[in-house]
C-alpha positions in Angstrom: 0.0 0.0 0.0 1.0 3.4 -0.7 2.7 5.3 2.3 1.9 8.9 2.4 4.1 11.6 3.6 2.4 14.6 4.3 3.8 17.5 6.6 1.7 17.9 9.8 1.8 21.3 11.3 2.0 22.1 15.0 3.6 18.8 16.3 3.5 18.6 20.1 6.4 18.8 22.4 8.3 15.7 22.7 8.3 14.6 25.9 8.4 11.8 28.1 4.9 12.0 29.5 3.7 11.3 25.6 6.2 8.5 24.8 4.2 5.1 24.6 6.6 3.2 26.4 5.4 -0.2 25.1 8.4 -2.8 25.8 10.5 0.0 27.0 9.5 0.5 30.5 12.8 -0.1 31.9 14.4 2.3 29.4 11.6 4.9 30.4 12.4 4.8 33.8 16.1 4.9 34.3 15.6 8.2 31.6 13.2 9.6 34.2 15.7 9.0 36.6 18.1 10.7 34.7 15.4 13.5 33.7 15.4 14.5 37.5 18.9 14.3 38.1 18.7 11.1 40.6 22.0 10.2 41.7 23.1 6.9 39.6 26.1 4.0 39.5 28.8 4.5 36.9 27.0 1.4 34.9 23.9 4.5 34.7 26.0 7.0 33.3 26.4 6.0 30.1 23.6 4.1 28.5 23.2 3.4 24.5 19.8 3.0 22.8 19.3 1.7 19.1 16.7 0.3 17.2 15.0 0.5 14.0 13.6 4.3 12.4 10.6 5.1 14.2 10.9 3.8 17.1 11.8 6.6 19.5 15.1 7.1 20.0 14.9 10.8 19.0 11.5 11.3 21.0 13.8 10.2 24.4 16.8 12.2 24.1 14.9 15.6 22.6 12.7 14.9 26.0 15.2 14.8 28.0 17.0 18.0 26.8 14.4 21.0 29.0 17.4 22.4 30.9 20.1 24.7 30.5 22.2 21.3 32.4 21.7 18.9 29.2 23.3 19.2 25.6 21.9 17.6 22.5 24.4 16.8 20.2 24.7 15.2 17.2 26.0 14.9 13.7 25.5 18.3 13.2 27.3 19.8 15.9 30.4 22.0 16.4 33.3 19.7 17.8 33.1 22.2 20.7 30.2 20.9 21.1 31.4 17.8 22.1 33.8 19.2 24.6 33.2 18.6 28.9 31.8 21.6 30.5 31.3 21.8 34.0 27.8 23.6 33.7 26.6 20.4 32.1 25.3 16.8 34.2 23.8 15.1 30.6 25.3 14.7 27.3 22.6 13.4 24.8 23.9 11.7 21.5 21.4 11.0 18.5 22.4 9.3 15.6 25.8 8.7 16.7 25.9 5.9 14.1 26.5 9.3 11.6 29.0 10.8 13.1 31.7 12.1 11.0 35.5 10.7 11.5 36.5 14.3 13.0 33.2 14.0 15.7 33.8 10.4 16.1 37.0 11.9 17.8 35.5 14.4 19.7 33.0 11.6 20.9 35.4 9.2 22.3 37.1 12.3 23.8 33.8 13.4 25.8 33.5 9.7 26.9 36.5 9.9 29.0 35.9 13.7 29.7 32.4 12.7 31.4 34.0 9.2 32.9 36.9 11.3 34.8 35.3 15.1 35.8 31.8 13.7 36.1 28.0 13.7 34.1 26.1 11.1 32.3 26.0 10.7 28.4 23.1 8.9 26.6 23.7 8.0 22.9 21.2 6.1 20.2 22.3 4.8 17.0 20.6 2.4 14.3 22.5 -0.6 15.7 24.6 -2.3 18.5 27.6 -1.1 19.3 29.7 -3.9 18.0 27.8 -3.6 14.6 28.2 0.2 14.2 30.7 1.6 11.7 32.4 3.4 13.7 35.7 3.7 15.4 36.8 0.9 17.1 38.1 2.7 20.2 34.4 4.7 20.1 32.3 1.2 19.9 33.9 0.4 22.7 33.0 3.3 24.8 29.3 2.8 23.5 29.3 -0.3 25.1 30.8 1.1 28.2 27.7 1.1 30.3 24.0 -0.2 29.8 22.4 -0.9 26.1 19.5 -0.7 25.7 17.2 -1.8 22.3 14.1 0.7 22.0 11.1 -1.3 20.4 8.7 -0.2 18.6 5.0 -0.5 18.9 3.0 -3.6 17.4 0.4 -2.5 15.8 -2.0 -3.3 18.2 -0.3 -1.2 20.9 -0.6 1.7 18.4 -4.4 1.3 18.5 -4.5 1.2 22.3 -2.7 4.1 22.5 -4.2 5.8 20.4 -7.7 4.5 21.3 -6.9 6.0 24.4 -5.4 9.4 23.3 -8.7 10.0 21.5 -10.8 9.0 24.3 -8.5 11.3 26.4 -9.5 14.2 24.0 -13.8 13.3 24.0 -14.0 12.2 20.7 -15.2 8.4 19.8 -13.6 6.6 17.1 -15.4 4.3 14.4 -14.5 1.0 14.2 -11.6 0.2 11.5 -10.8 3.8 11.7 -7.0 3.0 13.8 -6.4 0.0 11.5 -6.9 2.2 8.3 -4.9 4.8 9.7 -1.8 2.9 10.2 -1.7 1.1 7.4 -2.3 3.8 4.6 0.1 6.8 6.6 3.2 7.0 8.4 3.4 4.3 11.0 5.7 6.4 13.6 3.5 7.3 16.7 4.3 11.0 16.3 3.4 11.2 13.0 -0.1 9.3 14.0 -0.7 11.3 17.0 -0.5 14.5 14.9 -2.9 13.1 12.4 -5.3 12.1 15.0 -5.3 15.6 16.3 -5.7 16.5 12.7 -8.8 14.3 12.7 -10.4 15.7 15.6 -10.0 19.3 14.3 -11.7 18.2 10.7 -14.3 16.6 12.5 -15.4 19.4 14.8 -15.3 22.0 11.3 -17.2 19.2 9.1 -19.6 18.2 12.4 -19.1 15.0 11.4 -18.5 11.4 13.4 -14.7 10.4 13.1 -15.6 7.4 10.7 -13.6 5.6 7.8 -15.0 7.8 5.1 -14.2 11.0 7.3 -10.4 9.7 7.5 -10.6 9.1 3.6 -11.6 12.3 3.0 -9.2 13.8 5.0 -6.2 11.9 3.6 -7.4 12.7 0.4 -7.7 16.4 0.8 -4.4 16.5 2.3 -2.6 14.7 0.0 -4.4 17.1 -3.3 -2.9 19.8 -1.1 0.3 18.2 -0.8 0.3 17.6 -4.7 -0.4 21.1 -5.4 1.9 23.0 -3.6 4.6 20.3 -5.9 2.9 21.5 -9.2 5.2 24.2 -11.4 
């Protein structure tokens, strides 16, 4: 079936009061123990999350970065950047599986910055450390502390969340509604939780039920948007 990408506006914060935890309870509670600055064993310090696009990866580390204490860092930023300052407990390191061979320097050297004057650094990637090309001096720092695979919803938790998000909201949902959702749009939960809220909002201007034709219509009208803003 064809997947389509449309751009939602007005995405929510991430945070991790909205990340469907799923199989990752564990991993959502040593973050949260890290998100209020708990004191943690050196095995805590550094922990590594990876796992397939979509999953959430992103979602955890932008939510924990709401103080001026944490950096986000990533393939994208300045080698000073990468460099220990005292003003900062937690290190946060997407996509380190892209780093660059000059950042892949500058991470190893923050790993031993943050191991010797103190801090925590958490780092995702697409892989396990032993599988990531990378450094080999760099993998081994990844693996330095806990690891962590984040997994994705099955498609039946994505219902129940959802299910529940739009009961949270006062709006009822037709049967087959969630099931044609996810299989004809993005299947990440952000990008479903923004078309939900979407939903709602066409359904309160059309003051109509949110049934399958509804979400039809609404796919369809975004996607003739989407097709004209291509045209020449």
């Amino acid at each position: 079936m064809r997947q389509m990408l449309l751009d939602l506006p007005g995405e929510k914060p991430q945070n991790l009061d909205n990340f469907e935890p799923g199989r990752n309870t564990e991993l959502l509670a040593l973050l949260s123990q890290h998100a209020y600055g708990d004191k943690l064993p050196l095995s805590a310090r550094f922990v590594y999350c990876w796992g397939e696009a979509g999953a959430g990866k992103s979602h955890l580390l932008h939510a924990l970065n709401t103080t001026a204490s944490t950096r986000l860092i990533g393939p994208t930023s300045p080698p000073a950047d990468f460099i220990h300052a005292p003003d900062i407990g937690l290190y946060l390191l997407d996509d380190c599986d892209r780093l660059s061979d000059d950042l892949q320097i500058a991470a190893f050297g923050l790993f031993n910055q943050i191991r010797e004057y103190g801090g925590a650094l958490i780092s995702s990637g697409a892989l396990p450390p032993a599988r990531l090309d990378l450094r080999e001096d760099l993998r081994t720092r990844l693996g330095w502390g806990l690891i962590y695979e984040v997994h994705g919803l099955t498609d039946d938790e994505k219902i129940a969340a959802l299910t529940l998000a739009a009961r949270t909201r006062g709006f009822t949902l037709a049967t087959g509604v969630l099931p044609y959702l996810i299989t004809h749009f993005r299947r990440d939960m952000r990008s479903l939780s923004a078309m939900l809220d979407e939903l709602d909002q066409y359904s309160l201007e059309t003051k109509r039920p949110v049934t399958l034709p509804l979400l039809r219509e609404l796919l369809q009208r975004e996607l003739r948007e989407q097709e004209s803003t291509l045209s020449p």
